[in-house]
C-alpha positions as CSV (number, residue, x, y, z in Angstrom):
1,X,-31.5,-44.8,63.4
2,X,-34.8,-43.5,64.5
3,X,-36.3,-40.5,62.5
4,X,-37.2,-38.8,65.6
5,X,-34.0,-39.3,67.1
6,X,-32.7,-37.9,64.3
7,X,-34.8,-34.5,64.7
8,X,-33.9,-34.3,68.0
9,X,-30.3,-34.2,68.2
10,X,-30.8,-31.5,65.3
11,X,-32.5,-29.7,67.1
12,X,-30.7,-30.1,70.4
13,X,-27.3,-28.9,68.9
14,X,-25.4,-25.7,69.3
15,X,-27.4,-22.6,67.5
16,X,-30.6,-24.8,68.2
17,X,-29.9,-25.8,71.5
18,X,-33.2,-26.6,73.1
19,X,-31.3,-28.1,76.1
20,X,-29.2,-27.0,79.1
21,X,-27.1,-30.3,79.1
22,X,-26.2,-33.4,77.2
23,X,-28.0,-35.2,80.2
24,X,-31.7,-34.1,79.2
25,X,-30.7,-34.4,75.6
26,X,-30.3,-38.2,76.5
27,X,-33.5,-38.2,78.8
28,X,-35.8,-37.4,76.4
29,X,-34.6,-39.3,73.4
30,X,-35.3,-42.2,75.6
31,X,-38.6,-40.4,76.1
32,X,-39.1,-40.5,72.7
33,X,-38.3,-44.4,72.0
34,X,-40.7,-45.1,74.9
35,X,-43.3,-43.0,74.1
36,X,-44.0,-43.7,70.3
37,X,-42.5,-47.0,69.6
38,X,-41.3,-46.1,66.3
39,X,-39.4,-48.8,64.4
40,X,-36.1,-49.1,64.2
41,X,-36.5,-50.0,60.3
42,X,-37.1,-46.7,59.1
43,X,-34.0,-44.7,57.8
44,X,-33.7,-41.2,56.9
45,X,-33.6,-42.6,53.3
46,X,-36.6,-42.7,53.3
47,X,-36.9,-38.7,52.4
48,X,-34.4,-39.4,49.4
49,X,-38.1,-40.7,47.9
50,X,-40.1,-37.0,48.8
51,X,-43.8,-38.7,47.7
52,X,-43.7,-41.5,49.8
53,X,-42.2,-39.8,52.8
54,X,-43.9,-41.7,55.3
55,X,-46.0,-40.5,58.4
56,X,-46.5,-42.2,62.0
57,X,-49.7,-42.5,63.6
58,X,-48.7,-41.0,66.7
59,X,-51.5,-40.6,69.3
60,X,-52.7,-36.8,70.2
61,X,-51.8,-37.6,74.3
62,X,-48.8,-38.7,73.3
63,X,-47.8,-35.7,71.1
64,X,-49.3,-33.7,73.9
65,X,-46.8,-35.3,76.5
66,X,-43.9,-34.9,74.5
67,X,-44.6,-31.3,73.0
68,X,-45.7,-30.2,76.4
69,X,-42.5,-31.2,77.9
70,X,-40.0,-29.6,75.1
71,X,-42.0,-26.6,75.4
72,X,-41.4,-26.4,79.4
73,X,-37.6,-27.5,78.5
74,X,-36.9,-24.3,76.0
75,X,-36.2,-21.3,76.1
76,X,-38.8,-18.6,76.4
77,X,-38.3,-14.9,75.6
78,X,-40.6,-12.6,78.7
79,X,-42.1,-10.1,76.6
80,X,-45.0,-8.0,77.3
81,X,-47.8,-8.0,75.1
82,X,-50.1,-4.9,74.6
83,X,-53.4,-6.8,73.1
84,X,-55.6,-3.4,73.3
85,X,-58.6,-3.8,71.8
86,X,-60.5,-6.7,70.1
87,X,-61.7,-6.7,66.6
88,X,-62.9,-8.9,64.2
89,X,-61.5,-9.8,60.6
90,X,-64.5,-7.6,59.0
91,X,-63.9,-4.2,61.4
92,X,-62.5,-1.2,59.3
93,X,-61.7,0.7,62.6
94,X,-58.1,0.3,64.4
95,X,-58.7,-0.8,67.4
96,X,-55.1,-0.5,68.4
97,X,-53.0,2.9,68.7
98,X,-49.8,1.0,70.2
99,X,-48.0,-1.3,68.9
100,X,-48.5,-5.3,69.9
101,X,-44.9,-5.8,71.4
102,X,-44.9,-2.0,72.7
103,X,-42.0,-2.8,75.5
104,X,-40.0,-5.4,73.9
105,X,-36.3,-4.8,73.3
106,X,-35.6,-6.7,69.8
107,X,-32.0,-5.7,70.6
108,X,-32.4,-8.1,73.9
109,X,-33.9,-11.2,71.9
110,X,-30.8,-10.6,69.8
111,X,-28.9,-11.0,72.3
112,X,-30.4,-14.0,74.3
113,X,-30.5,-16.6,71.4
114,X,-28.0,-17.4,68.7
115,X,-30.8,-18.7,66.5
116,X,-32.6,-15.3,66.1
117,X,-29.7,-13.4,64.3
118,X,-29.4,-16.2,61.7
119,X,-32.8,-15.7,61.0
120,X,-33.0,-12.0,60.4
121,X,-30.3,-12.2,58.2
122,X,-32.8,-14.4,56.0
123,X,-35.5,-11.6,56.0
124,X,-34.4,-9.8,52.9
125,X,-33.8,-12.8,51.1
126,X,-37.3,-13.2,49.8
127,X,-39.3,-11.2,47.2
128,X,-42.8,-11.1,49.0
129,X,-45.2,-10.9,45.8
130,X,-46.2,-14.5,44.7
131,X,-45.9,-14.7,41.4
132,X,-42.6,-13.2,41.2
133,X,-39.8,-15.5,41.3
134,X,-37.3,-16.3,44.0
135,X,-33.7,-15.9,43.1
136,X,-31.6,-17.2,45.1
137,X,-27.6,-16.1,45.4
138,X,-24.9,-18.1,47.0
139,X,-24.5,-15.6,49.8
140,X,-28.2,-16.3,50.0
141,X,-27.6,-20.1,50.2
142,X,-25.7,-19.7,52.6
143,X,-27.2,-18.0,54.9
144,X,-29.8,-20.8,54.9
145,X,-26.8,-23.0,55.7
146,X,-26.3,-21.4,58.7
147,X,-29.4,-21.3,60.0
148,X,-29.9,-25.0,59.5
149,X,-26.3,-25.7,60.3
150,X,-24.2,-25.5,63.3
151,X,-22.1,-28.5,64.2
152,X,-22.0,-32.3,62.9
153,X,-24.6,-34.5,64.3
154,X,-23.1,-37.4,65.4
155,X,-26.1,-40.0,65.5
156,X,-27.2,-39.0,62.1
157,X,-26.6,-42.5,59.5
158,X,-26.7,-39.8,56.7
159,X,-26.1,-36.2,57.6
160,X,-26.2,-34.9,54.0
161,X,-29.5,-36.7,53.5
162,X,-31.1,-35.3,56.8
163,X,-29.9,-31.7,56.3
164,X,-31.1,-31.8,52.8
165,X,-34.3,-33.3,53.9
166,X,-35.1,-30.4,56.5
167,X,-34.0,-27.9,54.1
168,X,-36.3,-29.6,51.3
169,X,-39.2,-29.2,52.9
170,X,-39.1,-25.8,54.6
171,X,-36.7,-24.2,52.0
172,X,-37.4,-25.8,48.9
173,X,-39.3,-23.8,46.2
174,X,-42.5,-24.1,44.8
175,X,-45.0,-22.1,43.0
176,X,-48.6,-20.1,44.7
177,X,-48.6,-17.7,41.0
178,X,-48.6,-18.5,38.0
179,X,-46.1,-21.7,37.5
180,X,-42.8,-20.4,38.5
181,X,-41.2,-21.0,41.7
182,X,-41.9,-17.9,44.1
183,X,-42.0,-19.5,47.5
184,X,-40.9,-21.7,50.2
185,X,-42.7,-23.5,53.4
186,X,-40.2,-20.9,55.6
187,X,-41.2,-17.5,53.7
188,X,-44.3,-18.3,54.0
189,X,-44.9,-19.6,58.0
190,X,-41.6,-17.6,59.0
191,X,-41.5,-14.2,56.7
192,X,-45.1,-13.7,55.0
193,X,-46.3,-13.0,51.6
194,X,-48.3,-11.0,49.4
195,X,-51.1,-12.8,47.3
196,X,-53.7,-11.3,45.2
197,X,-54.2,-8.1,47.4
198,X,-53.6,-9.3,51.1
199,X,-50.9,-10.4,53.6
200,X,-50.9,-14.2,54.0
201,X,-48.7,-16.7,56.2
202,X,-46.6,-14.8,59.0
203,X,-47.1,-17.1,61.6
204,X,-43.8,-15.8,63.8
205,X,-43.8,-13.9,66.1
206,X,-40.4,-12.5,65.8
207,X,-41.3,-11.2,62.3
208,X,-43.6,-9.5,63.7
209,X,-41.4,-7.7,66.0
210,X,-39.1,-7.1,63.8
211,X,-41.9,-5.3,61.6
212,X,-43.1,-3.5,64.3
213,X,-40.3,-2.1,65.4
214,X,-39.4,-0.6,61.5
215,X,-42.9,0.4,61.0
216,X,-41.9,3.2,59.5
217,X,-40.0,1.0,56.4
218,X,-42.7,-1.6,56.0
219,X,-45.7,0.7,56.4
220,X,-46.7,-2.0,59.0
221,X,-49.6,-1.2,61.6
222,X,-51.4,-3.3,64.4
223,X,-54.9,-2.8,64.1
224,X,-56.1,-5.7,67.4
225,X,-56.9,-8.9,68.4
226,X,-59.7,-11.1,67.6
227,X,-58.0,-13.9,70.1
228,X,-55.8,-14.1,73.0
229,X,-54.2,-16.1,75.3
230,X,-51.8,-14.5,77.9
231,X,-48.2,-14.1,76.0
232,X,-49.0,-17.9,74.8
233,X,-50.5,-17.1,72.1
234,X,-52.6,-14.5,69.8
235,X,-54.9,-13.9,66.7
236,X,-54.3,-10.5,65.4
237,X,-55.4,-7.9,62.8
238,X,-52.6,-5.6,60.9
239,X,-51.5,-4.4,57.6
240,X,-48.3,-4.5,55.9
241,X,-47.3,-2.3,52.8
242,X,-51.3,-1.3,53.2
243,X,-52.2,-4.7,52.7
244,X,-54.3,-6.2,55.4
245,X,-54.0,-9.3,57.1
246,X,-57.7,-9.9,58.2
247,X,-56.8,-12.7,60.9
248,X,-53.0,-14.0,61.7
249,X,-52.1,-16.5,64.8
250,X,-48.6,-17.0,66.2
251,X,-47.2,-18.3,69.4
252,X,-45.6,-16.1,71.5
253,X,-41.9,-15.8,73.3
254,X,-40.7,-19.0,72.0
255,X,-37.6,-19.3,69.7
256,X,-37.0,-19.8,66.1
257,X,-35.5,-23.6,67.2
258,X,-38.3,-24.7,69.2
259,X,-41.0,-23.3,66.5
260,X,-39.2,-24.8,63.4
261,X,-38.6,-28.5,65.7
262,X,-42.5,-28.5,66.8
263,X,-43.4,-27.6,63.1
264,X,-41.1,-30.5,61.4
265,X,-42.5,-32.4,64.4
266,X,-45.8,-32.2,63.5
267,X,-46.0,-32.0,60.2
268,X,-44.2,-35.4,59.9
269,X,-46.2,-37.2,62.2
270,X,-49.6,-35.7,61.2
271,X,-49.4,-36.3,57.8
272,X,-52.5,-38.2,55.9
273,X,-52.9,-39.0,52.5
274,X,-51.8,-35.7,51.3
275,X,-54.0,-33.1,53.6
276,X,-52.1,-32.7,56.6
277,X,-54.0,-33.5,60.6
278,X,-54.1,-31.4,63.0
279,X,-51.9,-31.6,65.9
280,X,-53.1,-30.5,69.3
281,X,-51.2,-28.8,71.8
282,X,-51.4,-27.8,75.5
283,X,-48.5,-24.9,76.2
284,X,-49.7,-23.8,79.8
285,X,-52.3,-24.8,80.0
286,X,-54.0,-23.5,77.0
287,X,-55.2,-25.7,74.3
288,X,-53.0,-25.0,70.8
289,X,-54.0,-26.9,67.6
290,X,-51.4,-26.9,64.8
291,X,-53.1,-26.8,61.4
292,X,-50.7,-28.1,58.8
293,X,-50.6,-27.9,54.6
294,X,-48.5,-30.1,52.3
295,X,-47.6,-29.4,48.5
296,X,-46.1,-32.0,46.1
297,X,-45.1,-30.6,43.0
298,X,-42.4,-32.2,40.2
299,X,-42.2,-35.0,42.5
300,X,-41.3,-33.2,45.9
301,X,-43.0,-32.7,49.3
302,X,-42.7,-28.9,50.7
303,X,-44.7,-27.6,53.4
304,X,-46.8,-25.3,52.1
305,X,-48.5,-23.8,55.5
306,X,-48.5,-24.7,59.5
307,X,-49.9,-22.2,61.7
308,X,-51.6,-22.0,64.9
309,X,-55.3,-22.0,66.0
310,X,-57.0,-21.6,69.3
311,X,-58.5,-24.6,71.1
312,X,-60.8,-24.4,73.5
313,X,-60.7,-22.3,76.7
314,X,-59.5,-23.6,79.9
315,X,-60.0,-22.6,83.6
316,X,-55.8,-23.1,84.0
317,X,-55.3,-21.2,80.6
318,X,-57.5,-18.4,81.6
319,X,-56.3,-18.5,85.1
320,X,-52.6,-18.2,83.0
321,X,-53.9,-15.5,80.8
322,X,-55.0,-13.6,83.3
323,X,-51.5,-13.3,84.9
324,X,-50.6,-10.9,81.5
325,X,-53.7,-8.9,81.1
């Protein structure tokens, strides 16, 4: 079976249901086969061996094609985004009194998407200081489970091997500090960390949210932008605990199942001799490059870091933008 084929019935299937109907999950399976022409020989054995996971050379129209069309296919979350001012990752002065997602109901995107209370539950399972390390419980593991699982996927050749595979390289840990395992591909895109006096990752926007609306527990504050694009996309300033995070990009209003798809997505078919290739993006217009970071250590491929970063203006993105500011 086709790896991609693979990813996309997982992706497509109950809690990460991307897809209205069984009918479009068909339609752009076929999409895929015609589009990248991958061969039928490879097998999702293949991750059983994590250093010689293999990578397709996929063209950037293609991926474009494709990405744009799952991302027109999702589900998007309407929030309203309250940029305020602009800044710049030296600026000491907060150039934002209110927070980013000032009108968003986190209670509503709790209630739209089955995906986003699995992940919250998963937001106190991770000690934030690298060189610390992660212990995880069964109740812990499971709630991992969850999250990756929700229902059999029929066209799979090896369902243990694929679900292990995902939850490898997003979940598996690895060590930033000091030798011993203290973090994971998903704290750090998904969640966020603390290294040597700063925030890094938190590239989700929902964590944000979610931060922003208990400010008061994390000691969390917005401080601006330094890039925006409509409620596509943002760089932003803001501290956490009272550490700063100079400069942090995320999309915005799309789910947890569409971010962790485009990110596997990606990172498996932009992979090169170790140091990741970035994958461009249009989302509305506006021109999205994903920025990807691999770690092998005692034999095992994680993702160590995929974020976004702003490509180059457009008159369609700005004319989208504008619709928001």
């Amino acid at each position: 079976m086709l790896l991609y084929i693979h990813l996309f019935y997982y992706f497509s299937s109950n809690n990460f249901c991307l897809f209205s109907s069984f009918r479009r999950i068909l339609i752009k399976i076929f999409l895929i086969i015609n589009i990248f022409k991958i061969p039928s020989t490879l097998s999702l054995n293949n991750f059983e061996n994590q250093k010689i996971l293999f990578s397709l050379e996929i063209s950037d129209l293609k991926i474009k094609q494709f990405i744009s069309q799952l991302y027109k296919e999702s589900l998007k979350f309407d929030v309203s985004v309250n940029f305020q001012g602009h800044t710049n990752n030296v600026d000491r002065i907060d150039r934002a009194k209110e927070p980013l997602f000032r009108d968003v109901n986190l209670t509503k995107v709790l209630l739209l998407s089955e995906s986003v209370p699995k992940l919250l539950k998963l937001y106190d399972n991770y000690e934030p200081f690298t060189g610390r390390p992660e212990i995880e419980t069964i109740e812990e593991k499971n709630e991992i489970k969850d999250f990756l699982d929700s229902k059999d996927h029929p066209i799979a050749k090896n369902q243990s091997v694929f679900r292990h595979s995902l939850e490898q390289l997003w979940f598996g840990q690895y060590s930033r500090s000091l030798g011993q395992p203290d973090s994971s591909g998903f704290e750090h895109v998904f969640i966020g960390e603390f290294k040597q006096g700063i925030v890094s990752g938190l590239h989700n926007w929902i964590r944000f949210l979610y931060l922003e609306k208990n400010k008061n527990n994390f000691h969390f504050d917005y401080k601006g932008y330094l890039i925006k694009r409509g409620n596509i996309f943002g760089v932003v300033k803001f501290s956490w605990e009272d550490l700063m995070k100079p400069a942090g990009s995320f999309l915005i209003g799309t789910t947890p199942e569409f971010e962790f798809a485009l990110y596997t997505f990606c990172f498996l078919s932009r992979r090169l001799n170790g140091k990741g290739k970035n994958c461009n993006l249009e989302l509305n217009g506006c021109q999205i490059t994903l920025i990807s970071y691999e770690l092998v250590q005692r034999g095992r491929l994680f993702i160590g870091s995929m974020y976004p970063s702003a490509g180059q203006m457009t008159n369609e993105c700005r004319r989208s933008s504008d619709l928001f500011n």
